[in-house]
Short mmCIF file of the C-alpha atoms (twelve columns), coordinates in Angstrom:
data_MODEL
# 
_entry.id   MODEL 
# 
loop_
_atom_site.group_PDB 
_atom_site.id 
_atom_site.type_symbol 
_atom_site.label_atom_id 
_atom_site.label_alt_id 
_atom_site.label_comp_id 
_atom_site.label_asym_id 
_atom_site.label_seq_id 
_atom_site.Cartn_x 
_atom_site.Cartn_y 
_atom_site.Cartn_z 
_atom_site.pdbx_PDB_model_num 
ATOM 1  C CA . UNK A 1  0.000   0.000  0.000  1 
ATOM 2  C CA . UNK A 2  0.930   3.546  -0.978 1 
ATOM 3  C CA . UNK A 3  1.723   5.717  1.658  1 
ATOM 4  C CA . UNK A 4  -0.633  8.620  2.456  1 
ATOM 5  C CA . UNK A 5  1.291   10.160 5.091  1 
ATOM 6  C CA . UNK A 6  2.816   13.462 4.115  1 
ATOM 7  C CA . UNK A 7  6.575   13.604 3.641  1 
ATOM 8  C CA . UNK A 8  7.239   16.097 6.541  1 
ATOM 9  C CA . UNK A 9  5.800   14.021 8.989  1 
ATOM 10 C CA . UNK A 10 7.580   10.626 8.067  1 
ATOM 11 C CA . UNK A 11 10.664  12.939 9.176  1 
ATOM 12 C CA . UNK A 12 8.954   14.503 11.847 1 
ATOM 13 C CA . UNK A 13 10.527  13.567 15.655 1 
ATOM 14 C CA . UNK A 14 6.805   13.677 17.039 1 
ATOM 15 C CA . UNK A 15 4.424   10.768 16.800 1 
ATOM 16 C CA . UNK A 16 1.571   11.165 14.217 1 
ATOM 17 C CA . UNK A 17 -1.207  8.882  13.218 1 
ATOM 18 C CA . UNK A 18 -3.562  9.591  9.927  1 
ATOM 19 C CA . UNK A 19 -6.621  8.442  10.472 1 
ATOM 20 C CA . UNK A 20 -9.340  8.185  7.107  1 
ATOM 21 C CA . UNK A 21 -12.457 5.947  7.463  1 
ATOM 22 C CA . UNK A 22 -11.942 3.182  4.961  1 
ATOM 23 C CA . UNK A 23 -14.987 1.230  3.129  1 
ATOM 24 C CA . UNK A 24 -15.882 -0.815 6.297  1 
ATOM 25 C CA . UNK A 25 -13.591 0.205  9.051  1 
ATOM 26 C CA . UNK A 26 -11.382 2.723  10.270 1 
ATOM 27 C CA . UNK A 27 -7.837  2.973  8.809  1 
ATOM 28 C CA . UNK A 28 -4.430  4.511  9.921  1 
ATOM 29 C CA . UNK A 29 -0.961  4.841  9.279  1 
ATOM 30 C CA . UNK A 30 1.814   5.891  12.065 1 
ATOM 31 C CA . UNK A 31 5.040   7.943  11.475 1 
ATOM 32 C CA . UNK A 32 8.107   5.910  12.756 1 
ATOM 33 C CA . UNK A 33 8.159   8.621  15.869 1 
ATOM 34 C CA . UNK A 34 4.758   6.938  16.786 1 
ATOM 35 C CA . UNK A 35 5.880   3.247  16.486 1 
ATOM 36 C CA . UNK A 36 9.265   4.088  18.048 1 
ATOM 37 C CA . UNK A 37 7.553   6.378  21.285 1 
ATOM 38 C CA . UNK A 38 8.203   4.533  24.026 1 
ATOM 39 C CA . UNK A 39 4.829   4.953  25.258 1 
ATOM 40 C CA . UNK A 40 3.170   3.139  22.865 1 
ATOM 41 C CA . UNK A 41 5.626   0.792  21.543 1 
ATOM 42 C CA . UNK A 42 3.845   -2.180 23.447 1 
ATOM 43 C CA . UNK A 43 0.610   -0.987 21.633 1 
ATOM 44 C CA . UNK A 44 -0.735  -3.760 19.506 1 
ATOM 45 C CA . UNK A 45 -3.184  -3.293 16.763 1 
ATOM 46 C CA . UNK A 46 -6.532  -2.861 19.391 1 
ATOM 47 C CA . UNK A 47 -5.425  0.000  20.889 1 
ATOM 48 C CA . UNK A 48 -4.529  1.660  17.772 1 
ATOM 49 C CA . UNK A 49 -7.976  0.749  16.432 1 
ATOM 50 C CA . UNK A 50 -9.547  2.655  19.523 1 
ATOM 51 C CA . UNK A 51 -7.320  5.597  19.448 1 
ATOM 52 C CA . UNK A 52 -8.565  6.182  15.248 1 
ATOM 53 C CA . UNK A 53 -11.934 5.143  16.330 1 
ATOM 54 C CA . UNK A 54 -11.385 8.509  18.672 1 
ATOM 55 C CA . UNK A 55 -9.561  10.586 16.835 1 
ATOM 56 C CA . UNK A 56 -12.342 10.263 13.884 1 
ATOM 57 C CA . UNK A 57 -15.285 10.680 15.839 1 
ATOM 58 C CA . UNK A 58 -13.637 13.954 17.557 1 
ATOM 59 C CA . UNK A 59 -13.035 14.990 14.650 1 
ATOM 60 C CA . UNK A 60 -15.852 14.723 13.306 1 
ATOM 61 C CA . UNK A 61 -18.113 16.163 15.975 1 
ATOM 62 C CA . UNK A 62 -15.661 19.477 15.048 1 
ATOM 63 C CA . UNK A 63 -13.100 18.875 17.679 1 
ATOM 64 C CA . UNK A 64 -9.653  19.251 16.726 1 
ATOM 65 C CA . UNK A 65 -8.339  18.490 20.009 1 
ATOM 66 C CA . UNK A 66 -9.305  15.380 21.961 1 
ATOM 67 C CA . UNK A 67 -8.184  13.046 25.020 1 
ATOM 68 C CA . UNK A 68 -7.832  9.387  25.128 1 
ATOM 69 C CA . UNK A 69 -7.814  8.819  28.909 1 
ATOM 70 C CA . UNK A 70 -8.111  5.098  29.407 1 
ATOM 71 C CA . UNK A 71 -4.954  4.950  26.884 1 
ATOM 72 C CA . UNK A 72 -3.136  8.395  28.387 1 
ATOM 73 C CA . UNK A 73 -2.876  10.556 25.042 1 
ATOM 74 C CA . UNK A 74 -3.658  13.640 24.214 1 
ATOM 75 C CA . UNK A 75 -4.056  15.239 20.662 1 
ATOM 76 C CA . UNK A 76 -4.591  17.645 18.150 1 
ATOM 77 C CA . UNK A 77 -5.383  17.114 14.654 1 
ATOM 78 C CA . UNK A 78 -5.784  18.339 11.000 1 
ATOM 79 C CA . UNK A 79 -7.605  17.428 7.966  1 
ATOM 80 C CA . UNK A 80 -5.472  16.376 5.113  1 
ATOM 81 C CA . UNK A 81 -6.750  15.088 1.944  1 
ATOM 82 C CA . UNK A 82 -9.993  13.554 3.294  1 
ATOM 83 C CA . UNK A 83 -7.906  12.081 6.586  1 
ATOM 84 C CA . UNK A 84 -7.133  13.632 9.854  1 
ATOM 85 C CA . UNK A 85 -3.382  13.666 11.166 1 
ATOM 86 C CA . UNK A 86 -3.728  13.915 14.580 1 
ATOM 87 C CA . UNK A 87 -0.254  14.673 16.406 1 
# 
């Protein structure tokens, strides 16, 4: 699969996630800050799947700024091309 993350945040030292609803099912892709981050580094694919299932709805409802406290992260996010990058 292509990548849909833009270039400047494949470089970028902060974790990002870009979150798009796919046909059935919420879809992501992380920046290698966000699969190296120590935090979430244990993460399997679950806890991804809630924190896109968040970020999308937040987004959504017009928030650009949300909280995921069960999982400890806080973010802000963007629309890009139909997704939101949430950093």
């Amino acid at each position: 699969m292509r990548s849909r993350l833009p270039p400047v945040c494949k470089l970028a030292p902060a974790p990002a996630i870009l979150v798009w609803q796919d046909v059935d099912k919420p879809a992501w892709e992380l920046n290698p800050a966000a699969r190296e981050w120590a935090p979430t580094r244990p993460w399997q694919t679950a806890e991804w799947l809630a924190i896109a299932c968040s970020i999308l709805a937040q987004a959504r409802a017009g928030q650009a700024a949300g909280t995921d406290i069960e999982r400890g992260v806080r973010w802000r996010a963007v629309e890009v091309d139909g997704a939101w990058l949430a950093y």
